[in-house]
PDB file of N, CA, C and O in Angstrom, chain B, residues numbered from 101:
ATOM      1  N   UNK B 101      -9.810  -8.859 -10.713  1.00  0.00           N
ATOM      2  CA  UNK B 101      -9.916  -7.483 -10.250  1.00  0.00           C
ATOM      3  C   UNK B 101      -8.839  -6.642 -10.921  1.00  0.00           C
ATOM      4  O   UNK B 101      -7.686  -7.063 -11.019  1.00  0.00           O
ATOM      5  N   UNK B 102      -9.198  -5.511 -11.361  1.00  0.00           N
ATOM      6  CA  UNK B 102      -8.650  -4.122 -11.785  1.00  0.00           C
ATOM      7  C   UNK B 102      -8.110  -3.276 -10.926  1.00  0.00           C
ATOM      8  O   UNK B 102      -8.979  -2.579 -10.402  1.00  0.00           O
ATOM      9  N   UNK B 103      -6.989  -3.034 -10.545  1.00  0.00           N
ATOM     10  CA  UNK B 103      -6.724  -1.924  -9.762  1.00  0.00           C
ATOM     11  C   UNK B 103      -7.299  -0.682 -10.123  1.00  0.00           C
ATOM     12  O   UNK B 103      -6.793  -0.231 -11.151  1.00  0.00           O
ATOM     13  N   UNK B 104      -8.382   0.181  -9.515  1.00  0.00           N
ATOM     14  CA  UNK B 104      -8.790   1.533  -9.773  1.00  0.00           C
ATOM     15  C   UNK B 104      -7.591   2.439 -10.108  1.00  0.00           C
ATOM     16  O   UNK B 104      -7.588   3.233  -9.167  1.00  0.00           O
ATOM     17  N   UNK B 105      -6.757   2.705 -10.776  1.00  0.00           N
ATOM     18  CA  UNK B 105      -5.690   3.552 -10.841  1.00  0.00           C
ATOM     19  C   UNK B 105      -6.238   5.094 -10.197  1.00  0.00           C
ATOM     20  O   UNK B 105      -5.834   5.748  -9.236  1.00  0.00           O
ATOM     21  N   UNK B 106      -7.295   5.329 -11.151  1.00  0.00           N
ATOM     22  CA  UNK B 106      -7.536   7.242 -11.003  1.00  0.00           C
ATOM     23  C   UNK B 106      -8.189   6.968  -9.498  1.00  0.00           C
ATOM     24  O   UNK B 106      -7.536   7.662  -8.719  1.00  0.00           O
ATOM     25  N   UNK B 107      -9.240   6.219  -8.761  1.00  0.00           N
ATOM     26  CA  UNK B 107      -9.246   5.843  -7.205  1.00  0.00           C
ATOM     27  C   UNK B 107      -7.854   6.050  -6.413  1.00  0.00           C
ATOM     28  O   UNK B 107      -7.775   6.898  -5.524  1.00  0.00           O
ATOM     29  N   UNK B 108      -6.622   5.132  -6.822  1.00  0.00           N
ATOM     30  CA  UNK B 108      -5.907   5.032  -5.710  1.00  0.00           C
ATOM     31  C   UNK B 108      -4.766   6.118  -6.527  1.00  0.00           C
ATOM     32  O   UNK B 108      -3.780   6.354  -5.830  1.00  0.00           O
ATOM     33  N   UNK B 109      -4.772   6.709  -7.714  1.00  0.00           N
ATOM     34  CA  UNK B 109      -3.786   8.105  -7.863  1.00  0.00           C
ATOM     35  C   UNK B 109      -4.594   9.303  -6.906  1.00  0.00           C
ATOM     36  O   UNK B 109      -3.944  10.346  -6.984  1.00  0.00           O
ATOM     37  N   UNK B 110      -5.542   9.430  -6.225  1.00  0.00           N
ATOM     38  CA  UNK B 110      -6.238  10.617  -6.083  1.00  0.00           C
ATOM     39  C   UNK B 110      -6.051  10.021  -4.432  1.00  0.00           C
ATOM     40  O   UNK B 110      -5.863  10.787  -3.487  1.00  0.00           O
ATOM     41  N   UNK B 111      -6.116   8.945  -4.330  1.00  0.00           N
ATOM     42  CA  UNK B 111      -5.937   8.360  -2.621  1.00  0.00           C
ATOM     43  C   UNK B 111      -4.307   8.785  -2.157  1.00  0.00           C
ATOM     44  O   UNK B 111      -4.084   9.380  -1.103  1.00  0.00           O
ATOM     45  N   UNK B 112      -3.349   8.425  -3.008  1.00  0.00           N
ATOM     46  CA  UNK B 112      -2.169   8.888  -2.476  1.00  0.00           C
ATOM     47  C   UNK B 112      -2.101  10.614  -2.841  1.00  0.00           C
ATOM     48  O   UNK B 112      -1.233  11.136  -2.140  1.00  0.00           O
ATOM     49  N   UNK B 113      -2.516  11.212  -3.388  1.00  0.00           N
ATOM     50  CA  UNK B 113      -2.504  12.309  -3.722  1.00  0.00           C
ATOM     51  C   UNK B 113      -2.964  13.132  -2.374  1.00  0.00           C
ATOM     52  O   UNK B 113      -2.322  14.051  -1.864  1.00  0.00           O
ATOM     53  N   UNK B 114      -4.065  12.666  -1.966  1.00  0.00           N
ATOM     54  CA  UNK B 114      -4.534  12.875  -1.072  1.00  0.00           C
ATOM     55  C   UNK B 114      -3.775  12.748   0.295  1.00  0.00           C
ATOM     56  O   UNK B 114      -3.720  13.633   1.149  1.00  0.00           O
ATOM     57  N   UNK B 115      -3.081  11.254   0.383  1.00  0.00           N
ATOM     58  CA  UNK B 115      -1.758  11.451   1.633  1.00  0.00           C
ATOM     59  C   UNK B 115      -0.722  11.994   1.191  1.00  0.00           C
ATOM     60  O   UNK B 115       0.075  12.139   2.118  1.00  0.00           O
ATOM     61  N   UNK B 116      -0.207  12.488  -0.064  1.00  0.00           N
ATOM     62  CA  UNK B 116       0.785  13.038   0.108  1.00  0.00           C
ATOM     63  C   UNK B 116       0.370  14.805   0.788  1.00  0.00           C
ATOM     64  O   UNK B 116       0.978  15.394   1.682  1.00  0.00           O
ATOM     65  N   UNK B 117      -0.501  15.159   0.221  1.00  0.00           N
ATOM     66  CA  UNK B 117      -1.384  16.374   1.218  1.00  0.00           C
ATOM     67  C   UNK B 117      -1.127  15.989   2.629  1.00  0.00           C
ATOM     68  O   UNK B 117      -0.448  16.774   3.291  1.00  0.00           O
ATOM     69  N   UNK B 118      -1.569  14.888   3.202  1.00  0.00           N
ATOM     70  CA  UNK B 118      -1.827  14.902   4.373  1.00  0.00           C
ATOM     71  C   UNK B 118      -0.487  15.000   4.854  1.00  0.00           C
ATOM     72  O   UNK B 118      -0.493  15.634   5.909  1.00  0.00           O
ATOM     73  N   UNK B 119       0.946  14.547   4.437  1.00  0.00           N
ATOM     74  CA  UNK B 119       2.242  14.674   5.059  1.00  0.00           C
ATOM     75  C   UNK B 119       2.986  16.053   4.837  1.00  0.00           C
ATOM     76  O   UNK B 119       4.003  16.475   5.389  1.00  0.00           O
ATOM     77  N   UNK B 120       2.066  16.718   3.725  1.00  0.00           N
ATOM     78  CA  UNK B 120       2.437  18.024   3.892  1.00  0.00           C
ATOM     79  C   UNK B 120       2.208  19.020   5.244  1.00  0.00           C
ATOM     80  O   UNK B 120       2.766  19.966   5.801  1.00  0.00           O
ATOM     81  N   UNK B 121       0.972  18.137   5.399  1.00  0.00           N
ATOM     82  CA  UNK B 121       0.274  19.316   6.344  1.00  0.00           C
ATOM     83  C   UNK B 121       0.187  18.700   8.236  1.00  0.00           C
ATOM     84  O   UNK B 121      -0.497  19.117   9.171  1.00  0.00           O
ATOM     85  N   UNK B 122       1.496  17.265   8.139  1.00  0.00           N
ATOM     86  CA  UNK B 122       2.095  16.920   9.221  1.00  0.00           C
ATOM     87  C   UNK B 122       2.781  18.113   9.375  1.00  0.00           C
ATOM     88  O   UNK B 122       2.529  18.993  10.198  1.00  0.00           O
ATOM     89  N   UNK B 123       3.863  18.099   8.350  1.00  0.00           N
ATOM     90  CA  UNK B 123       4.969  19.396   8.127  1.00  0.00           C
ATOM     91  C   UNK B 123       4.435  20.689   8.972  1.00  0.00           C
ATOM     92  O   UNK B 123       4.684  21.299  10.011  1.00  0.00           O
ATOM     93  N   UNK B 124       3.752  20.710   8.121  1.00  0.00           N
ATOM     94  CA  UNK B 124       3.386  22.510   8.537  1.00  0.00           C
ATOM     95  C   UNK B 124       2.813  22.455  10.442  1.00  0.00           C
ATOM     96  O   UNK B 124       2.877  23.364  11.270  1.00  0.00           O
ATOM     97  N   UNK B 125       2.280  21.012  10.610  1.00  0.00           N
ATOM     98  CA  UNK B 125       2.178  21.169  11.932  1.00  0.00           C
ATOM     99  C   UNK B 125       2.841  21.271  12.825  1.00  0.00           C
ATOM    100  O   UNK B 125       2.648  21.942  13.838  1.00  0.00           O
ATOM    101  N   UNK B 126       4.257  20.193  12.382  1.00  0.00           N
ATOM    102  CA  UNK B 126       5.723  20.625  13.250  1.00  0.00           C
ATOM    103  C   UNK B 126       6.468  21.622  13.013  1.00  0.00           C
ATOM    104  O   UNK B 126       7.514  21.441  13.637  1.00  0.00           O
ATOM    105  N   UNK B 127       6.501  22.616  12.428  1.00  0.00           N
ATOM    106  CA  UNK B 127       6.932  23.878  11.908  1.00  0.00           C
ATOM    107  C   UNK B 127       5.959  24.766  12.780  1.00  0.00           C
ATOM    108  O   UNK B 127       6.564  25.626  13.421  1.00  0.00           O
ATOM    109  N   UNK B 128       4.452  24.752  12.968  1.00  0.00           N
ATOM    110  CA  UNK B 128       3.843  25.514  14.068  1.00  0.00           C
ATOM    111  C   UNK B 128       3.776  25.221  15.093  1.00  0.00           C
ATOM    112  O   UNK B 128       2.819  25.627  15.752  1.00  0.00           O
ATOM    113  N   UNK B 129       4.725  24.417  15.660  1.00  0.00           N
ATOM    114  CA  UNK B 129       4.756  23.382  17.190  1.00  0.00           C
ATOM    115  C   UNK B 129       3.198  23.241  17.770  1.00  0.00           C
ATOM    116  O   UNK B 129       2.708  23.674  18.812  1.00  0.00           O
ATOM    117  N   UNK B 130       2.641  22.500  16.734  1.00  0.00           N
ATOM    118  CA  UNK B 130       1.193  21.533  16.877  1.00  0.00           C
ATOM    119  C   UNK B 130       1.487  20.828  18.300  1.00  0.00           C
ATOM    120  O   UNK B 130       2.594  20.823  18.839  1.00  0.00           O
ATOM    121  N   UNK B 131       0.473  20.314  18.752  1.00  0.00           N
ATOM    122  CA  UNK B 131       0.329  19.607  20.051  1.00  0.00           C
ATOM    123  C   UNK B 131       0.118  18.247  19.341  1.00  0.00           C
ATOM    124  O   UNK B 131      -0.717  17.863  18.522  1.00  0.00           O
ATOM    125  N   UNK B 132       1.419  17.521  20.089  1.00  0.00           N
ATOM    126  CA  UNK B 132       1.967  16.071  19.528  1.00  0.00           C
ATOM    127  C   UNK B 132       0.767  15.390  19.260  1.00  0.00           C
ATOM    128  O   UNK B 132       0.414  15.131  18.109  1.00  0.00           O
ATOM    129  N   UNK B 133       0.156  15.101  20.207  1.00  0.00           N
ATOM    130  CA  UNK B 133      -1.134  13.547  20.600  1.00  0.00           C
ATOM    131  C   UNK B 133      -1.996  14.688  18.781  1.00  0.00           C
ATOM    132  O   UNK B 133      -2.373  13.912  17.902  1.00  0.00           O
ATOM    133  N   UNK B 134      -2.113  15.581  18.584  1.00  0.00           N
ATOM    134  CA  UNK B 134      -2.557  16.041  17.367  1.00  0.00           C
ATOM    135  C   UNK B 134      -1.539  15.508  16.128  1.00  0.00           C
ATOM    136  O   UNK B 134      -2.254  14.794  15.425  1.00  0.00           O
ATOM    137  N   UNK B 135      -0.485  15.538  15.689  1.00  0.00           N
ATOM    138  CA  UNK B 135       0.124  15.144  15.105  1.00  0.00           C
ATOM    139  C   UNK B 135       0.321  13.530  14.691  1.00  0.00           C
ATOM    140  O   UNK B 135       0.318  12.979  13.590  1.00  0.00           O
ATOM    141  N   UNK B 136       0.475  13.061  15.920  1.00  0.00           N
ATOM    142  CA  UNK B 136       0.471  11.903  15.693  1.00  0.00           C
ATOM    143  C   UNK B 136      -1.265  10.951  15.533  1.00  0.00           C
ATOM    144  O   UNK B 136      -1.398   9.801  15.116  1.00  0.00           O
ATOM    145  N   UNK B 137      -2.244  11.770  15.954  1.00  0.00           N
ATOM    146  CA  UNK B 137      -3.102  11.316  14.809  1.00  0.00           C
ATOM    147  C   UNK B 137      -3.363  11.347  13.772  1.00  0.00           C
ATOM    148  O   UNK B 137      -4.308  10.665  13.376  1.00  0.00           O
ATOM    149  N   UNK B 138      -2.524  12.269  12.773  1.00  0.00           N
ATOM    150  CA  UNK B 138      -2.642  12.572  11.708  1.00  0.00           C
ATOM    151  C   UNK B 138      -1.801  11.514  11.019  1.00  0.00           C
ATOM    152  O   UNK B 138      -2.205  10.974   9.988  1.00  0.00           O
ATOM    153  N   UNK B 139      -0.289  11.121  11.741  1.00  0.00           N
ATOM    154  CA  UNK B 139       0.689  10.134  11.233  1.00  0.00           C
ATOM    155  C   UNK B 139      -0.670   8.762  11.516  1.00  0.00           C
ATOM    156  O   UNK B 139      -1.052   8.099  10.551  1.00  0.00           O
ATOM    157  N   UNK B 140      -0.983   8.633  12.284  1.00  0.00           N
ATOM    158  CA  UNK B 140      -2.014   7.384  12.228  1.00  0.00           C
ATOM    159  C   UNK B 140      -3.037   7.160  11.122  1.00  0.00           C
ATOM    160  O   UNK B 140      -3.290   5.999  10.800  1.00  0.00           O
ATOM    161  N   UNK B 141      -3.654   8.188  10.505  1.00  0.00           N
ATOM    162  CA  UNK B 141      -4.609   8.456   9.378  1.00  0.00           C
ATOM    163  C   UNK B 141      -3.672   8.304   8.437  1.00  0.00           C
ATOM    164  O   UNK B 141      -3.964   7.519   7.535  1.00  0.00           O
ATOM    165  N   UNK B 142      -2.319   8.988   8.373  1.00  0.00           N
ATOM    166  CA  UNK B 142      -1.616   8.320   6.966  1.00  0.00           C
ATOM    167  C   UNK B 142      -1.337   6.545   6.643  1.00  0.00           C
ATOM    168  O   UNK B 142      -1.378   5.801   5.663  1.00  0.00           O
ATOM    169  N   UNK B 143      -0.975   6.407   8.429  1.00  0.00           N
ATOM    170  CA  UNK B 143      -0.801   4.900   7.589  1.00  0.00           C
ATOM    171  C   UNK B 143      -1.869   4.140   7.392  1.00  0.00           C
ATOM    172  O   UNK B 143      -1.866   3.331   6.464  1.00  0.00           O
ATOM    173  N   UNK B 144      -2.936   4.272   8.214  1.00  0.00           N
ATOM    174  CA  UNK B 144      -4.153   3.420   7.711  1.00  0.00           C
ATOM    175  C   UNK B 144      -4.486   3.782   6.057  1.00  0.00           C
ATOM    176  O   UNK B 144      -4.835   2.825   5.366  1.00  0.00           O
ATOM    177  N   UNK B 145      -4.359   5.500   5.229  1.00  0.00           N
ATOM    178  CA  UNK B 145      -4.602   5.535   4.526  1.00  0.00           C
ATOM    179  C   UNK B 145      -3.699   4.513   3.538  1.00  0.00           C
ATOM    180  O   UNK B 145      -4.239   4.136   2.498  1.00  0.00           O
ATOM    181  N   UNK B 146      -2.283   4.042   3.856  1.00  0.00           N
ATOM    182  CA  UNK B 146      -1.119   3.752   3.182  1.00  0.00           C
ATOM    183  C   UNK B 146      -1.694   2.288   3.199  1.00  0.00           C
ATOM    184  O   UNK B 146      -1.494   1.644   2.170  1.00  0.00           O
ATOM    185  N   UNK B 147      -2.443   1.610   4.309  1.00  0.00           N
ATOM    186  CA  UNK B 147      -2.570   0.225   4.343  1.00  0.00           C
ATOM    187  C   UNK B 147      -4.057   0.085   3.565  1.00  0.00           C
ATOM    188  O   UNK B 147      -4.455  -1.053   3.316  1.00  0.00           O
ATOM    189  N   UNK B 148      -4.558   0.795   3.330  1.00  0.00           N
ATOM    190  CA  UNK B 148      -6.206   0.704   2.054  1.00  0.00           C
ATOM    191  C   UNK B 148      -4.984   0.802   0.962  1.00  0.00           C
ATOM    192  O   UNK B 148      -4.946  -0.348   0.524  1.00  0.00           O
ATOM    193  N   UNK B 149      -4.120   1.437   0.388  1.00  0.00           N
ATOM    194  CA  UNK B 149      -3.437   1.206  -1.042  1.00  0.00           C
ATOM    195  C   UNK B 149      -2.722   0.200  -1.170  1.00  0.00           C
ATOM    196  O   UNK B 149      -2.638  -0.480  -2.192  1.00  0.00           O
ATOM    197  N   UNK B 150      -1.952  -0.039   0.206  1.00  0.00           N
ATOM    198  CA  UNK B 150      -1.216  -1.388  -0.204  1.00  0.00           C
ATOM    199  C   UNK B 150      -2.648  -2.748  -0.557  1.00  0.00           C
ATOM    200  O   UNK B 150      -2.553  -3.600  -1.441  1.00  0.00           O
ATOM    201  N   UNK B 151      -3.725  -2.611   0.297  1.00  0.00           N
ATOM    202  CA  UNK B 151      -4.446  -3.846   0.096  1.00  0.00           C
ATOM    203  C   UNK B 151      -4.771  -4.130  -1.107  1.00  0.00           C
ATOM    204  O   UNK B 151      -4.732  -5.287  -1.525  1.00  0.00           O
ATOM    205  N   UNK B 152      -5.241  -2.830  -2.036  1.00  0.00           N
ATOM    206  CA  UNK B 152      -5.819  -2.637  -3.068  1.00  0.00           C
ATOM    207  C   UNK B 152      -4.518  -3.018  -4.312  1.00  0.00           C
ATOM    208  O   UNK B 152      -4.776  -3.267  -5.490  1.00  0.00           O
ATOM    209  N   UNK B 153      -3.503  -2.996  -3.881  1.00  0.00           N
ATOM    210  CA  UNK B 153      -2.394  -3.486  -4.715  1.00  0.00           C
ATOM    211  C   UNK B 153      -2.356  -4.664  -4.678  1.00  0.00           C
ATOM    212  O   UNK B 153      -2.466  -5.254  -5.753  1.00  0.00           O
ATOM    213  N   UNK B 154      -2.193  -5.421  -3.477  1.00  0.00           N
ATOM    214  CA  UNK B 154      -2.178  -6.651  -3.602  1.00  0.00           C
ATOM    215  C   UNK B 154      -3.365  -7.179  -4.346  1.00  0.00           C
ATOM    216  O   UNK B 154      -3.317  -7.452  -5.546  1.00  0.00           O
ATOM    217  N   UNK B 155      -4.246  -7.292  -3.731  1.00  0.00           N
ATOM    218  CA  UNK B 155      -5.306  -7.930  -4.183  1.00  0.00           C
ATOM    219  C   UNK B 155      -5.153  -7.770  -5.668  1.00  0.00           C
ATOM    220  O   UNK B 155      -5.106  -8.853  -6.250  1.00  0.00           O
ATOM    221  N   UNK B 156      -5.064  -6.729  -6.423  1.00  0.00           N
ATOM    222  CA  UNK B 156      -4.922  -6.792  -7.961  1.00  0.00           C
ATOM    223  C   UNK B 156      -3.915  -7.353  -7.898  1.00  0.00           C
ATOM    224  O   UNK B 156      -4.220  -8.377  -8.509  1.00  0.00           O
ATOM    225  N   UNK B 157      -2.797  -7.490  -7.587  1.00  0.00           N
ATOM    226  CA  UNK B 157      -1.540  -8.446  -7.434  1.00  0.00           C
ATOM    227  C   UNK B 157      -2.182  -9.799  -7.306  1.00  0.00           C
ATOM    228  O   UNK B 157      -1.417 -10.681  -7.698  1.00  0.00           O
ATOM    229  N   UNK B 158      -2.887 -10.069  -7.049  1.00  0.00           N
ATOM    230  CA  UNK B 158      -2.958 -11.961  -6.550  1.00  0.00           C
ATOM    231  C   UNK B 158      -4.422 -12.209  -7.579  1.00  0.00           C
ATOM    232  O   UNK B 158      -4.650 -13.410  -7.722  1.00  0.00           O
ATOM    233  N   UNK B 159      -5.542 -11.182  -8.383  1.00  0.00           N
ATOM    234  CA  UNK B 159      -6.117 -11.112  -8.887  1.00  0.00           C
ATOM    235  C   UNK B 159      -5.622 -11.353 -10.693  1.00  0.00           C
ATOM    236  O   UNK B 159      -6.267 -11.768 -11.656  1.00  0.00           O
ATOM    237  N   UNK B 160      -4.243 -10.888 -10.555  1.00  0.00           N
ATOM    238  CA  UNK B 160      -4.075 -10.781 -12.180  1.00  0.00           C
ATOM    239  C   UNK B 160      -2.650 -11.492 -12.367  1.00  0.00           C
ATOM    240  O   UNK B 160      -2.633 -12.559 -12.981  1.00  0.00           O
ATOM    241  N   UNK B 161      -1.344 -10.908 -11.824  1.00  0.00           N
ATOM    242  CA  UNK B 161       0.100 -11.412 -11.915  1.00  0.00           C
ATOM    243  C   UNK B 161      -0.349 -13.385 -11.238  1.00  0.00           C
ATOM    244  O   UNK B 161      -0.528 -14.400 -11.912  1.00  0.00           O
ATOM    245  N   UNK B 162      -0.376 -13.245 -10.136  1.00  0.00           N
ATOM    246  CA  UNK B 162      -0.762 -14.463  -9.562  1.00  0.00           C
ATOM    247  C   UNK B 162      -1.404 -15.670 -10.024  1.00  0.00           C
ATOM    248  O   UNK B 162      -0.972 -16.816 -10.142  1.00  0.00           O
ATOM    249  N   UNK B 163      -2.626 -15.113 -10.280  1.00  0.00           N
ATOM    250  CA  UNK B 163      -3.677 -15.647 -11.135  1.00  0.00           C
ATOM    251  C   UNK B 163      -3.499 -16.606 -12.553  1.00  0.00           C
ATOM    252  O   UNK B 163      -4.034 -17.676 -12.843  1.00  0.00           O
ATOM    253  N   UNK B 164      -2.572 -15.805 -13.263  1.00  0.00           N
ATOM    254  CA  UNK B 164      -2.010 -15.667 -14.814  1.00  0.00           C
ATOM    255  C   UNK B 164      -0.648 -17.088 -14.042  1.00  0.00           C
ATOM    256  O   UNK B 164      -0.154 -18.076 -14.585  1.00  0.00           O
ATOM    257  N   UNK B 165      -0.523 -16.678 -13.033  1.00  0.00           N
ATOM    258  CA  UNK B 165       0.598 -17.439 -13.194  1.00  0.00           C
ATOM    259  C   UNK B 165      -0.108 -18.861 -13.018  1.00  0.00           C
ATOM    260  O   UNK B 165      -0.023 -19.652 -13.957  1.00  0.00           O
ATOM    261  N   UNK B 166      -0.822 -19.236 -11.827  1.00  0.00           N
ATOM    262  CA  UNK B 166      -1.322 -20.350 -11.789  1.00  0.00           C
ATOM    263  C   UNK B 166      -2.086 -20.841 -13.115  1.00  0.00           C
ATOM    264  O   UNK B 166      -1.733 -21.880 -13.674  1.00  0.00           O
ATOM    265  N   UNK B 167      -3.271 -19.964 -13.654  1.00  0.00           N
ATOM    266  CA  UNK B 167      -3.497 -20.542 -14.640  1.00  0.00           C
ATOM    267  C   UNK B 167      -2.912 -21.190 -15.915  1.00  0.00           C
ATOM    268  O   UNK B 167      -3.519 -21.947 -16.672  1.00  0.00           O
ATOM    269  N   UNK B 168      -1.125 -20.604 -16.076  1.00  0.00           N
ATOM    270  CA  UNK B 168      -0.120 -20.578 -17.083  1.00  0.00           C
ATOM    271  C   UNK B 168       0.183 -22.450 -16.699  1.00  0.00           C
ATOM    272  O   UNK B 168       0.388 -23.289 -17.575  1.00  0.00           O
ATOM    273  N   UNK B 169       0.133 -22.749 -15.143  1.00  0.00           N
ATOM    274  CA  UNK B 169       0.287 -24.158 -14.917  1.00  0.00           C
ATOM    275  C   UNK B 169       2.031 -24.597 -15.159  1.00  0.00           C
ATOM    276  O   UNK B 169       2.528 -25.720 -15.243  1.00  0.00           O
ATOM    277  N   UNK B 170       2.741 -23.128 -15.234  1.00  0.00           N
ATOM    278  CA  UNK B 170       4.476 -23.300 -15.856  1.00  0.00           C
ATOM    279  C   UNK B 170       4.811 -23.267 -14.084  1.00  0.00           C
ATOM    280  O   UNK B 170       4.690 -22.240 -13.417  1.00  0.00           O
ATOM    281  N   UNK B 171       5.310 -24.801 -13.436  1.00  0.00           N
ATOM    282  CA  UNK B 171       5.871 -24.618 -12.535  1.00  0.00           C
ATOM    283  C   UNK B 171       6.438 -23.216 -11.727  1.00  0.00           C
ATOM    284  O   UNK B 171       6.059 -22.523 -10.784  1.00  0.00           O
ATOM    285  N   UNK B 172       7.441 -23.233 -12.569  1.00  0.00           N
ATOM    286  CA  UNK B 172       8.823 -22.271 -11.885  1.00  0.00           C
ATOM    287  C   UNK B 172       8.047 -20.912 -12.207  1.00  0.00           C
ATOM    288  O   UNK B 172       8.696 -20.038 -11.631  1.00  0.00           O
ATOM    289  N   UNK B 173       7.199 -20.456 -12.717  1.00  0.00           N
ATOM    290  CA  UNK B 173       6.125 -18.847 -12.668  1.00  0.00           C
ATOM    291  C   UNK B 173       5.846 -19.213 -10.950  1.00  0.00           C
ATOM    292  O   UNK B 173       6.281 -18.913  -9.839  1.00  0.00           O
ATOM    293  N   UNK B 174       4.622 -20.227 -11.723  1.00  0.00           N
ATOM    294  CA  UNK B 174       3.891 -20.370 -10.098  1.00  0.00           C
ATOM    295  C   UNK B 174       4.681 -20.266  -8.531  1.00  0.00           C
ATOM    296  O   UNK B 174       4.300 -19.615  -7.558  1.00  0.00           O
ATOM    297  N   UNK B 175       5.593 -20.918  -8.624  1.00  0.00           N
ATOM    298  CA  UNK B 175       6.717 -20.545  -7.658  1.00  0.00           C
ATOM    299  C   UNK B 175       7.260 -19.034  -7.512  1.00  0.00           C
ATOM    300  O   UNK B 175       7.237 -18.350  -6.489  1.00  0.00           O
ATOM    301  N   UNK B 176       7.581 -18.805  -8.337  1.00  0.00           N
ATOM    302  CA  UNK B 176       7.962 -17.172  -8.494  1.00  0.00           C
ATOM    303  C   UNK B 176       7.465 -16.325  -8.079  1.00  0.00           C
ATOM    304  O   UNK B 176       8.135 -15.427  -7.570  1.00  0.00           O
ATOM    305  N   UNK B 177       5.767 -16.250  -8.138  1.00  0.00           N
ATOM    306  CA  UNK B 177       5.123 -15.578  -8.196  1.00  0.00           C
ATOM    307  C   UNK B 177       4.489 -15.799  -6.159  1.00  0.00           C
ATOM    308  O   UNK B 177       3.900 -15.202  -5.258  1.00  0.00           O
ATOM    309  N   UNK B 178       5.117 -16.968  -6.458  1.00  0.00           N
ATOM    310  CA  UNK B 178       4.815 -17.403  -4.675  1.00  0.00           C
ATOM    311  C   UNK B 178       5.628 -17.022  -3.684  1.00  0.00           C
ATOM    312  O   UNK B 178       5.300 -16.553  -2.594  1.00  0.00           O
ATOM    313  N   UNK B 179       6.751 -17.250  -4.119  1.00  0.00           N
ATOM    314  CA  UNK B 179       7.743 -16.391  -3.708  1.00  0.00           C
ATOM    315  C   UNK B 179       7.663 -15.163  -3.321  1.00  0.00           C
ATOM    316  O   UNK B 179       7.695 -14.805  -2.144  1.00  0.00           O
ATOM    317  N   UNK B 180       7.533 -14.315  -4.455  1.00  0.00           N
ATOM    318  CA  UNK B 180       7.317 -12.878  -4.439  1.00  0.00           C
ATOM    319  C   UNK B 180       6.430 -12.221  -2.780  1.00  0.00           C
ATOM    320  O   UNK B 180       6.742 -11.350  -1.968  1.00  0.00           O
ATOM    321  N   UNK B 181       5.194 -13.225  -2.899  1.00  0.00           N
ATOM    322  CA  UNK B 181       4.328 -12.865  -1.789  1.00  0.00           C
ATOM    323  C   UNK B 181       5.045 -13.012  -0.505  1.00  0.00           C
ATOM    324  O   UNK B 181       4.975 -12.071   0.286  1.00  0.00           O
ATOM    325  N   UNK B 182       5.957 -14.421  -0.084  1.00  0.00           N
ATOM    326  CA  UNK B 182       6.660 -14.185   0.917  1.00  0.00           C
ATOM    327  C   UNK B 182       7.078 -13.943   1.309  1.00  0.00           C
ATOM    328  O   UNK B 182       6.997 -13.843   2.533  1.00  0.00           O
ATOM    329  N   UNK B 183       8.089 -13.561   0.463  1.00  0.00           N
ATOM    330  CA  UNK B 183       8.907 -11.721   0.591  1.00  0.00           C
ATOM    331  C   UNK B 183       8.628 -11.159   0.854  1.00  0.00           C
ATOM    332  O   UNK B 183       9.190 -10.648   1.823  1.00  0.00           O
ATOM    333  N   UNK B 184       7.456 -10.583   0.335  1.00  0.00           N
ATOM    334  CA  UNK B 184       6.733  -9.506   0.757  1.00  0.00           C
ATOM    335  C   UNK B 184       6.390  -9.699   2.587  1.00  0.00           C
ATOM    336  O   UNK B 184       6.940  -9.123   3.525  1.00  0.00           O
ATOM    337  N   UNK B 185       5.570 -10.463   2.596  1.00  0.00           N
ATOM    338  CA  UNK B 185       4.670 -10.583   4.022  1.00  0.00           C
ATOM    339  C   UNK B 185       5.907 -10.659   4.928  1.00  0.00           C
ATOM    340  O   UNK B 185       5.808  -9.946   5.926  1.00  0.00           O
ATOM    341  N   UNK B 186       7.263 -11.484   4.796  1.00  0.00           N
ATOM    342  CA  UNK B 186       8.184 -11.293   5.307  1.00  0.00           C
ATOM    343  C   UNK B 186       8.660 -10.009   5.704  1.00  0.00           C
ATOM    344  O   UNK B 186       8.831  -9.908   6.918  1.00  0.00           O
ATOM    345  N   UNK B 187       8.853  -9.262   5.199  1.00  0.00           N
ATOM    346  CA  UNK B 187       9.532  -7.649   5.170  1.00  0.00           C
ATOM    347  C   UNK B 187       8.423  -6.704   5.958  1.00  0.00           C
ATOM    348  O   UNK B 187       8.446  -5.613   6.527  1.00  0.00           O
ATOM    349  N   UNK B 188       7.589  -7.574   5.719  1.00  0.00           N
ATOM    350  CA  UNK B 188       6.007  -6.623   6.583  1.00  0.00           C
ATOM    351  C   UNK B 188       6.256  -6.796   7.947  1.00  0.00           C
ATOM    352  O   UNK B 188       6.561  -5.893   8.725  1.00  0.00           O
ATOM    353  N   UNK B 189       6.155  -7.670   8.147  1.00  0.00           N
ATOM    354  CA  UNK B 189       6.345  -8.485   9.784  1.00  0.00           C
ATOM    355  C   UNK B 189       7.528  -7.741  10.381  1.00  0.00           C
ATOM    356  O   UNK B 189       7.459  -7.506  11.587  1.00  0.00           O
ATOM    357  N   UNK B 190       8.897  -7.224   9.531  1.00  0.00           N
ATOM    358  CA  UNK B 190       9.914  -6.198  10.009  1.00  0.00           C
ATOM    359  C   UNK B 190       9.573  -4.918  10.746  1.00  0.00           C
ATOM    360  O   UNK B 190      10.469  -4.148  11.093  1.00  0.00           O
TER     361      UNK B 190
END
């Protein structure tokens, strides 16, 4: 798998809009339970880009590494993920 770049440049483009226009809602003292659905739509939007990263992450870096069959990559690259999922769970 290919990460869609111009897909997920136009997806964050799109939440960075949407945190603009959190802004402008707390600047017009918006009604919270409104606001904070909007913070909810950003992060679900934030968790479709992270997936779409990974997955090209474990599709190509990952992939390359196992197929390379060089121990200490494959580890590395295993690593990397637990880190990751680690810091998530924070």
């Amino acid at each position: 798998m290919k990460i869609d770049k111009e897909a997920t440049i136009k997806r964050l483009n799109r939440i960075e809009g949407q945190v603009r226009g959190i802004g402008r809602m707390i600047e017009e003292g918006r009604y919270c339970i409104d606001i904070l659905q909007q913070t909810q739509a950003i992060k679900s939007a934030l968790a479709r880009v992270e997936d779409a990263i990974l997955k090209d992450h474990a599709a190509t870096c990952v992939e390359t590494a196992i197929a390379s069959g060089v121990e200490e990559e494959q580890r590395k690259k295993f690593g990397e993920l637990v880190d990751l999922f680690a810091k998530m769970k924070r």
